[in-house]
C-alpha positions as CSV (number, residue, x, y, z in Angstrom):
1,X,0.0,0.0,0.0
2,X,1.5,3.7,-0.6
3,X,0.1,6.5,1.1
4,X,0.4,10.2,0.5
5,X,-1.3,13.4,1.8
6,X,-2.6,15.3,-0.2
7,X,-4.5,18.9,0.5
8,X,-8.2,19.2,-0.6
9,X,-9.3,23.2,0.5
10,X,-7.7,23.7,4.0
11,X,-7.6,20.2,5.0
12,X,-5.2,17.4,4.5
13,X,-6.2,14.1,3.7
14,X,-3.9,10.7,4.0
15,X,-4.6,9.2,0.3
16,X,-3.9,5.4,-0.1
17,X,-3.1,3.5,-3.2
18,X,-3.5,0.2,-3.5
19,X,-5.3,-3.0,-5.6
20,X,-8.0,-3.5,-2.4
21,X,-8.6,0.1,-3.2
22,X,-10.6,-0.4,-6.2
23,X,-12.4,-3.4,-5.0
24,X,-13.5,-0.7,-2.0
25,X,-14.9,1.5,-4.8
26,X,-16.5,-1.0,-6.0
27,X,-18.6,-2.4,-2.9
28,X,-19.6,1.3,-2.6
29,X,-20.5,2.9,-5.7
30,X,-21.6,-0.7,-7.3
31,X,-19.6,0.4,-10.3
32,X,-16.0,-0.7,-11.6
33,X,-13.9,2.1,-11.6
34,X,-11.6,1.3,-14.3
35,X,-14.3,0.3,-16.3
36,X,-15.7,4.3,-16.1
37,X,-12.3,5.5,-16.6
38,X,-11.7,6.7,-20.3
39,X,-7.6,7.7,-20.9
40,X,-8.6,9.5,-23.9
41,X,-10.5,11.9,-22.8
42,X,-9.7,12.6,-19.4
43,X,-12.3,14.9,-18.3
44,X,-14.7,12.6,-18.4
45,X,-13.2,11.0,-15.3
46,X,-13.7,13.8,-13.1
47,X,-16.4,12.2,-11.0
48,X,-15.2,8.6,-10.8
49,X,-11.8,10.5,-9.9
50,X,-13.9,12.6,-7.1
51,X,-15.3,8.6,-5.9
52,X,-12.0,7.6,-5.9
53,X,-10.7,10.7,-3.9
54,X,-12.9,9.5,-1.1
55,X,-12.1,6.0,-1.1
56,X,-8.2,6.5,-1.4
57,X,-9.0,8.8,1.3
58,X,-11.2,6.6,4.0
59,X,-8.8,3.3,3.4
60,X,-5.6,6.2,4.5
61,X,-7.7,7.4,7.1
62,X,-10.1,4.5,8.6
63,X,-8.0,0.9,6.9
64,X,-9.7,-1.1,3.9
65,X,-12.0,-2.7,6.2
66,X,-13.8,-0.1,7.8
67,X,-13.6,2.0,4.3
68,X,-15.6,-0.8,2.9
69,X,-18.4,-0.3,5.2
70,X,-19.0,3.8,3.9
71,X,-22.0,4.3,1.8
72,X,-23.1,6.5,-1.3
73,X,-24.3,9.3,1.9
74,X,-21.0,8.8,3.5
75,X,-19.4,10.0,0.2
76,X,-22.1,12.8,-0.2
77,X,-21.2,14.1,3.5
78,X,-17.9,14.1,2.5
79,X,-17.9,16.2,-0.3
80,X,-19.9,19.0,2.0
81,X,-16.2,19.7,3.9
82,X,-14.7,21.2,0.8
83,X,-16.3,23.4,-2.3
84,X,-16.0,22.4,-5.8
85,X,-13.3,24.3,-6.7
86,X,-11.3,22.8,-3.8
87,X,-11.6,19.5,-5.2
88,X,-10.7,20.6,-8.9
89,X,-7.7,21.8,-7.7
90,X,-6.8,18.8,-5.9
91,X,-7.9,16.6,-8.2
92,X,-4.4,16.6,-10.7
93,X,-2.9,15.5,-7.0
94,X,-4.9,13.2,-6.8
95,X,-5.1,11.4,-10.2
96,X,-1.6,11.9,-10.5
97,X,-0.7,9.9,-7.4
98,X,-3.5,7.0,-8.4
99,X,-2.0,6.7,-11.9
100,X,2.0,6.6,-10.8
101,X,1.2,3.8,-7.7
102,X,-1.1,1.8,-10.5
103,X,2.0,2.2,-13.1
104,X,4.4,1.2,-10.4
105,X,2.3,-1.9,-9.9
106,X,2.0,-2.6,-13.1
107,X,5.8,-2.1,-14.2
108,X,7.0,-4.1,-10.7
109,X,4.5,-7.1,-12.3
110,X,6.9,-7.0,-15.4
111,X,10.0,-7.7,-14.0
């Protein structure tokens, strides 16, 4: 698992990375993130990306098993600390550090 904090408005949030962290979307939001994800156009992504925020978020903060046990109004009340514009300037942060841990995975598989 690799962690960073990243800020979102005036708050700090410990982000985790990891393989469980996308079966932890899933049991949430009842959707496969990847599978919403489209590399060509990547602002399309910006609310799976917002999902993901909170789940990389909760499994830093709370461990994958207690993450897995947030709901859709967990997420909802999470996104009332912060304004849009907080998140959408967070949000290169934060799909930069997803997208380097998944390569890192990825390229560590190779060899």
């Amino acid at each position: 698992m690799l962690y960073k904090n990243i800020k979102i408005g005036t708050a700090e949030y410990k982000m985790c990375s990891a393989a469980s962290v996308n079966v932890c979307y899933q049991n949430i939001f009842n959707e496969d993130f990847l599978a919403k994800l489209d590399m060509d156009n990547p602002g399309t992504a910006i609310q799976p990306f917002m999902r993901m925020a909170f789940v990389m978020a909760k499994v830093g903060e709370l461990g994958r098993k207690q993450a897995n046990t947030m709901t859709r109004e967990d997420y909802e009340d999470w996104l009332d600390e912060f304004s849009f514009a907080d998140m959408m300037n967070a949000m290169e942060d934060i799909q930069a550090f997803y997208l380097e841990s998944s390569a890192g995975a990825v390229d560590s598989k190779k060899n």
